[in-house]
Phi, psi and omega in degrees: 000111160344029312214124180264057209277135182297175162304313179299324171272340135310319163266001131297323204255039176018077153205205200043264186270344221229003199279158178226136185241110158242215190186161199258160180207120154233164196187145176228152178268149153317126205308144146097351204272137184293098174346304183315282298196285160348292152324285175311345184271329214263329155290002207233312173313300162288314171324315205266335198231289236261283139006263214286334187267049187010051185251180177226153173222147169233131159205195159191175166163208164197266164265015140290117182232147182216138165220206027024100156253151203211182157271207190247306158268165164315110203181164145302123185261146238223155159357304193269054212191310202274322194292312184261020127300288225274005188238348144267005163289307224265335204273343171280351174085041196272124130333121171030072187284159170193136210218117183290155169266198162345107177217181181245110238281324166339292195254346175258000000 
């Protein structure tokens, strides 16, 4: 049965219109690659990528890395979202890139 929920409680509860769709990105560095070199790969990464497509990253790691990209505002992230990560991942000399697809970060 269908539920008829206001605008206001669809966009609490992020669904319908308000739902937001990202993907997961792991990726590993070369054994022995420098706490230095890191920073820099992870500045060059938002800058470069992450930045200009108005997306966001949350990850941590050191030489493993797994994160959440998401958008920056409420929305949906697209095919072409996953692809140019992941093709600025693999064009940077990233290890065993792996990139989810598409889920809804809310609910999944």
């Amino acid at each position: 049965m269908a539920k008829n929920r206001s605008r206001r409680l669809r966009k609490k509860l992020h669904i319908e219109e308000f739902q937001e769709l990202g993907f997961s990105v792991k990726w590993h560095f070369a054994e022995g690659t420098s706490v230095e070199t890191i920073d820099e790969f992870l500045d060059a990464f938002i800058d470069g990528v992450i930045e200009p497509n108005k997306l966001a990253f949350d990850g941590s790691g050191y030489l493993v890395w797994e994160g959440l990209v998401c958008l920056q505002e409420i929305g949906r992230c697209t095919d072409e979202h996953r692809q140019l990560v992941k093709k600025w991942l693999e064009d940077h000399k990233m290890q065993d890139v792996e990139v989810s697809e598409l889920f809804d970060i809310w609910w999944d």
